[in-house]
C-alpha positions as CSV (number, residue, x, y, z in Angstrom):
1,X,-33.6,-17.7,-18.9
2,X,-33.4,-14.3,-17.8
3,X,-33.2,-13.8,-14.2
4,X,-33.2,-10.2,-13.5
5,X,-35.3,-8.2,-16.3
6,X,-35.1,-5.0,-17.7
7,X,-34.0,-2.2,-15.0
8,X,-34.1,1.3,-15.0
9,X,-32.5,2.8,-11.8
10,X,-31.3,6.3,-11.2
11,X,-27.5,5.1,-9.8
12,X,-26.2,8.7,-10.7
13,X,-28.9,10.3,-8.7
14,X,-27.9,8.3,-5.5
15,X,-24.1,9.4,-6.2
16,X,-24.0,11.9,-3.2
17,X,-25.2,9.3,-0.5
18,X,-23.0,6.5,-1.9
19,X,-20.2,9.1,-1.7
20,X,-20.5,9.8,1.1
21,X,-21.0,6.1,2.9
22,X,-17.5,5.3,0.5
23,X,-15.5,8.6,2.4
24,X,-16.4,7.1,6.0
25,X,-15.2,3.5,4.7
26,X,-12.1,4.6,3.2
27,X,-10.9,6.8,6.0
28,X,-11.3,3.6,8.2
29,X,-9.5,2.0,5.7
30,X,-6.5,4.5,5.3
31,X,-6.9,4.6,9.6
32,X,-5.9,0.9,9.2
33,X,-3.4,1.3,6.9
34,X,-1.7,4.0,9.4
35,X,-2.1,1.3,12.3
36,X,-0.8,-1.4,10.5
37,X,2.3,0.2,9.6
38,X,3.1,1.2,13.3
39,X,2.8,-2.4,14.2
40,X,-0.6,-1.7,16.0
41,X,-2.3,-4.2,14.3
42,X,-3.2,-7.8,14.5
43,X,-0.6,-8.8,11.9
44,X,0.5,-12.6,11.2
45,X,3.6,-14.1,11.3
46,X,5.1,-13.3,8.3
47,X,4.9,-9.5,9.4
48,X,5.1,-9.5,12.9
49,X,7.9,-12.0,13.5
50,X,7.7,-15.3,15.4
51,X,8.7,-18.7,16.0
52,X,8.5,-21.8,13.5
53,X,8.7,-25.4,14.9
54,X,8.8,-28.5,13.7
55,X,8.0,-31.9,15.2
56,X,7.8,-35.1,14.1
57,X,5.5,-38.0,15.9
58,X,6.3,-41.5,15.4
59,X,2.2,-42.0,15.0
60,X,0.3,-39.9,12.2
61,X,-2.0,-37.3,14.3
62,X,-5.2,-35.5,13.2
63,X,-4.5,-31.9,12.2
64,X,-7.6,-30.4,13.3
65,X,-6.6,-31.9,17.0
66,X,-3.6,-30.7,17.3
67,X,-4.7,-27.4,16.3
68,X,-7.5,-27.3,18.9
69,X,-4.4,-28.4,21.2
70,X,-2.7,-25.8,20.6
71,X,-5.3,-23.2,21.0
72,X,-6.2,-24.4,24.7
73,X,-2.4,-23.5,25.6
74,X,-2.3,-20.3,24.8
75,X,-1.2,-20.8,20.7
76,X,-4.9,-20.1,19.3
77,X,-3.4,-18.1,16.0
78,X,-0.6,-20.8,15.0
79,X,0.0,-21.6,11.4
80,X,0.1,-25.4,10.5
81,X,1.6,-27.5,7.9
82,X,0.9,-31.3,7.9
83,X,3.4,-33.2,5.7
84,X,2.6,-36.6,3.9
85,X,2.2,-39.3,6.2
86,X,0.4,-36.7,8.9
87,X,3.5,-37.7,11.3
88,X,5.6,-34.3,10.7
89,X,4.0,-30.9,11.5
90,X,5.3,-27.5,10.9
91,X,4.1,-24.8,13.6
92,X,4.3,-21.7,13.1
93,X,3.5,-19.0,16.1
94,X,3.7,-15.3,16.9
95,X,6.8,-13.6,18.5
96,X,5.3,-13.8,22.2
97,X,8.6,-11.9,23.8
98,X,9.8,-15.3,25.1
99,X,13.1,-16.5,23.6
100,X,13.1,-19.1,20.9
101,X,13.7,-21.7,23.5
102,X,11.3,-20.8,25.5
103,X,8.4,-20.7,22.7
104,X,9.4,-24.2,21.5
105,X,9.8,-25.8,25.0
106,X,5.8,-24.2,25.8
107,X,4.9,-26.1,22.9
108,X,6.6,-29.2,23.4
109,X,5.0,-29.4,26.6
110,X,1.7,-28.9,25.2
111,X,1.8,-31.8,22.6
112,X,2.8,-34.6,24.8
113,X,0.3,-33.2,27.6
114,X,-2.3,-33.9,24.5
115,X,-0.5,-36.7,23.2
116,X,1.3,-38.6,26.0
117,X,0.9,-42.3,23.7
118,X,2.5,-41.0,21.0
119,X,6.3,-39.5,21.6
120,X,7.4,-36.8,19.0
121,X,11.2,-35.2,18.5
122,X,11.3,-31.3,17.3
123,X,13.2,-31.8,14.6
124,X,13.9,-28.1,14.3
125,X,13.2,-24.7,15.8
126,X,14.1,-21.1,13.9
127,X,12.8,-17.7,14.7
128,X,11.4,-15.3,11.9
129,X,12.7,-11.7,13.5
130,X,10.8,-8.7,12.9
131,X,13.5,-7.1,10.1
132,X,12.3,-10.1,7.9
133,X,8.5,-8.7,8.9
134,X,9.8,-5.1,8.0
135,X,10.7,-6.5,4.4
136,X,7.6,-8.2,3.9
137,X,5.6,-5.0,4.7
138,X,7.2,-3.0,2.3
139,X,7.3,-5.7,-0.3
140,X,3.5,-6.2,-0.1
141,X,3.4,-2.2,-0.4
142,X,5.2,-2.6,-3.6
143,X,3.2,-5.2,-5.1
144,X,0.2,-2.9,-4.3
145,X,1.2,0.2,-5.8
146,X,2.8,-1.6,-8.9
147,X,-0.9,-3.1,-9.6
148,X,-2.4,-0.1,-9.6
149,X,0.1,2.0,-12.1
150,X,-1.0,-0.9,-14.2
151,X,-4.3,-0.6,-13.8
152,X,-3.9,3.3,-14.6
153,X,-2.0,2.5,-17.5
154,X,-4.2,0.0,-19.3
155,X,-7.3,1.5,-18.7
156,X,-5.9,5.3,-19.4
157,X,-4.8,3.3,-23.1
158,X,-8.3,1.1,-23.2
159,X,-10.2,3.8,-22.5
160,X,-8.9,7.6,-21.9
161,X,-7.2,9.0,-18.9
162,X,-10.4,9.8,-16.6
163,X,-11.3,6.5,-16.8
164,X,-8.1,5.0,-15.8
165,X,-8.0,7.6,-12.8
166,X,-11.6,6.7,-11.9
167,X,-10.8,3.0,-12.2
168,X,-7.9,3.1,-9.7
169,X,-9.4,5.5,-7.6
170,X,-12.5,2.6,-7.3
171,X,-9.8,-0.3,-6.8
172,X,-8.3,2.3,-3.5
173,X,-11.5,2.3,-2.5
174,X,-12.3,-1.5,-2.5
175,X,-8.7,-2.4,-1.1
176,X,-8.9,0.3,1.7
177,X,-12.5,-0.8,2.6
178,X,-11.8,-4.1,2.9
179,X,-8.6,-3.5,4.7
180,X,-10.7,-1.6,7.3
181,X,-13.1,-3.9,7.8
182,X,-10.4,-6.5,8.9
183,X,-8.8,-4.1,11.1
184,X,-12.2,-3.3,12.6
185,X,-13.2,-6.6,12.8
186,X,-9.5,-7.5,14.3
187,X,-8.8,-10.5,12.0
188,X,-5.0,-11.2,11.7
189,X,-3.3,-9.6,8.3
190,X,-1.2,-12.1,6.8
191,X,0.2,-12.9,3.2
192,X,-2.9,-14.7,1.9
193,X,-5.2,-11.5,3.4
194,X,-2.7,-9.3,1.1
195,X,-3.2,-12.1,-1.7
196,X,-7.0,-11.4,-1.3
197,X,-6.9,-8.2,-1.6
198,X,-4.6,-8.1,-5.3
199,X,-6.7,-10.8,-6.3
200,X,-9.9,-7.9,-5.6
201,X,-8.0,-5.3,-7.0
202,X,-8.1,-7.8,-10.5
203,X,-11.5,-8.5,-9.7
204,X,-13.1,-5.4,-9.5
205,X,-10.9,-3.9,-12.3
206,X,-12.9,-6.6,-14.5
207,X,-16.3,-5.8,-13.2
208,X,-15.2,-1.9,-13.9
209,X,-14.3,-2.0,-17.1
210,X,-17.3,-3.8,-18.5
211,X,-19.4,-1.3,-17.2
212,X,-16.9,1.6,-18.7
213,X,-17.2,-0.4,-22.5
214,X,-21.1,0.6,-22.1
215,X,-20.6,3.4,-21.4
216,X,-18.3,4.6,-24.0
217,X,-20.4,2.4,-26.8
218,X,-23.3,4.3,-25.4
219,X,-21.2,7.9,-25.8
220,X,-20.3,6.9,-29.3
221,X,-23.4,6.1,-30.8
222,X,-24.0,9.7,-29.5
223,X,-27.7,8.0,-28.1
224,X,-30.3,10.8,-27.2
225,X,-30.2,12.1,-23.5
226,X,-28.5,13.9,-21.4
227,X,-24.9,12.4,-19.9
228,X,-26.7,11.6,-16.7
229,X,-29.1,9.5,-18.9
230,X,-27.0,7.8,-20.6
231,X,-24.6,6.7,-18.4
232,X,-27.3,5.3,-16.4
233,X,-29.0,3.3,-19.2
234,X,-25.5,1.8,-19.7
235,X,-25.2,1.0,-15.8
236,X,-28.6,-0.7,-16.2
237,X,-27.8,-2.9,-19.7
238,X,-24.9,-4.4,-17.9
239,X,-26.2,-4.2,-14.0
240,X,-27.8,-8.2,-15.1
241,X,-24.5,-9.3,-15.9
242,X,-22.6,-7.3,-12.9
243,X,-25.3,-9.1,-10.3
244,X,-25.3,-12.8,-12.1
245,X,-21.1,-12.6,-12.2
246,X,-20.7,-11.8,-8.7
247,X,-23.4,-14.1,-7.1
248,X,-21.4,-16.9,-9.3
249,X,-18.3,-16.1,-7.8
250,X,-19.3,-15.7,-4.3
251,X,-21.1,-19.2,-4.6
252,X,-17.5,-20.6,-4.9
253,X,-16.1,-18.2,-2.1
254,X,-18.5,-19.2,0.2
255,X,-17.7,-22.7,-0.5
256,X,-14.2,-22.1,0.3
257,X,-15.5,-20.1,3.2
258,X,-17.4,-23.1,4.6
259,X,-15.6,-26.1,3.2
260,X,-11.9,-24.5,3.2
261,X,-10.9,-25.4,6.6
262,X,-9.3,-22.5,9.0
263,X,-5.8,-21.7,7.0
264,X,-8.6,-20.5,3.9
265,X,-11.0,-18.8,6.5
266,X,-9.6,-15.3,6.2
267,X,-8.8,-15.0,2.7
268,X,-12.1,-16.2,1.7
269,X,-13.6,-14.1,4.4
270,X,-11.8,-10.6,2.3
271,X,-12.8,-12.2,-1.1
272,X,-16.4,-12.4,0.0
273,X,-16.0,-8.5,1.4
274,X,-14.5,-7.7,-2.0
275,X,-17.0,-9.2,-4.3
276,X,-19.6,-7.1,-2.8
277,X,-17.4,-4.1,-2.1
278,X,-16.1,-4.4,-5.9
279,X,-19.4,-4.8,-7.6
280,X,-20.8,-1.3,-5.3
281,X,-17.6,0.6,-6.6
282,X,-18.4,-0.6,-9.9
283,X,-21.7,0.8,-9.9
284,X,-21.8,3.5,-7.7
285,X,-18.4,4.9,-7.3
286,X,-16.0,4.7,-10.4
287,X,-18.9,6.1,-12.9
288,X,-20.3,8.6,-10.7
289,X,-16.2,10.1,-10.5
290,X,-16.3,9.8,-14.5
291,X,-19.6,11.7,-14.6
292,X,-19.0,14.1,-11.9
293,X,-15.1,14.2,-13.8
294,X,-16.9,15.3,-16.8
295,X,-19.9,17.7,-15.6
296,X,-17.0,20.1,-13.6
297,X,-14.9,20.2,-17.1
298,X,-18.2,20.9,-19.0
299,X,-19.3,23.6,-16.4
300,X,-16.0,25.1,-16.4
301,X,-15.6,25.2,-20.0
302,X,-18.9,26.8,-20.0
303,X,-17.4,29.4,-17.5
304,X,-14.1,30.2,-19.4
305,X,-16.8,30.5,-23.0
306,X,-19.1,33.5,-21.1
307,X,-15.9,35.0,-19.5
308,X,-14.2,35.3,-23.4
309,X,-17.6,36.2,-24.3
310,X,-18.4,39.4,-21.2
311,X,-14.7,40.9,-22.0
312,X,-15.7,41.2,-25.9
């Protein structure tokens, strides 16, 4: 059954307009990046310090109710862990500038006012201090850039080196994109949010080079056309399977989205952001910086030929 038929778009022609939309994106994105590094973001727990709890009730408790407790009194971005059994929680809330005593007396107080029938003990009370979020930070740094030297590397060998520089220069673009939108949208950076945004990196790295194999079995077969032409009949041979792949994929997002439950919220959120994001870059940014990559050498080339040629 074939869903989306024969195509024959002009991508390369709408480079200039999708450049330009990218530019405004990514500068939001690297604007984010800044902000998040200063601390002048809404970062999670793990990066911005806090305090973790835990409590045990002598009567199992819903999850979902204690997390709408907490909310009411004051702890609406808490992290919790239910363990088997549903008696023992794990809480987990942002560094408020209270001590640690004072943070896990506020939400002592606010479980038995919500639960006055069934006592609890806190069975333990720690604070995660902000050198512990300055480690995190740079580790997730780390893990970003090493990705991408990867991705340079394999596709630079897959491929050649424009590619591989095109390729990371899309996966940037999809990361920082992303990344703004979150900050814009002031959703709360965490782990699984920096998770997502690997796991896009992966993602759109797959969706690129698929569209680059065209391409170069298109270039090989030396196929009739200019380079503009080509490289958009390859775009439009594999834009069925770019479209079907990503709609697939966000079908199970979006379940995860819906059915996931409020700990899976965010990270599904930036996986649905990244599916769309990736499969735009795919098309519209990575080969339009391999064409544009390989016009300016041509037209240089071109250049250097006629200046040889004038001083003869």
């Amino acid at each position: 059954m074939e869903i989306i038929g024969k195509t024959n778009i002009d991508f390369l022609g709408m480079r200039r307009g999708a450049f330009a939309v990218s530019i405004i994106l990514v500068l939001l994105g690297v604007a984010a990046s800044v902000q998040i590094s200063r601390g002048q973001a809404n970062l999670g727990i793990d990066f911005a310090g806090g305090t973790s709890v835990q409590v045990r009730f002598d009567e199992p408790v819903e999850l979902g109710e204690v997390r709408r407790v907490l909310a009411a009194g004051g702890f609406a971005e808490g992290e919790l862990q239910q363990f088997v059994g549903g008696q023992r929680l794990f809480i987990r809330v942002k560094s408020s500038g209270e001590s640690l005593a004072g943070t896990a007396a506020r939400i002592g107080e606010v479980l038995r006012e919500a639960f006055p029938r069934n006592p609890f003990v806190v069975e333990s009370s720690n604070e995660v201090g902000p050198v512990v979020g300055r480690e995190l930070q740079q580790a997730a740094l780390w893990a970003i850039l090493i990705s991408l030297l990867g991705i340079v590397t394999y596709i630079a060998w897959r491929f050649e080196f424009r590619f591989g520089v095109a390729a990371t220069v899309a996966t940037f673009h999809d990361i920082l994109v992303v990344l703004g939108i979150f900050f814009l949208l002031d959703k709360e950076i965490t782990l699984l949010v920096v998770t997502a945004l690997l796991t896009l990196a992966g993602y759109s790295l797959t969706d690129t080079v698929v569209v680059f194999d065209r391409i170069r079995e298109n270039l090989r077969a030396r196929r009739r056309g200019t380079l503009a032409e080509i490289m958009n009949a390859s775009i439009n041979e594999v834009l069925s399977r770019t479209i079907m792949t990503s709609l697939t994929t966000m079908l199970a997002v979006l379940a995860l989205f819906l059915l996931g439950g409020e700990v899976l919220r965010d990270f599904s959120l930036a996986m649905i952001m990244g599916i769309v994001v990736g499969t735009y870059s795919s098309i519209f940014v990575a080969s339009a910086l391999v064409y544009e990559w390989r016009m300016r050498t041509r037209r240089y080339a071109v250049g250097v030929k006629k200046q040889a040629q004038s001083l003869h």
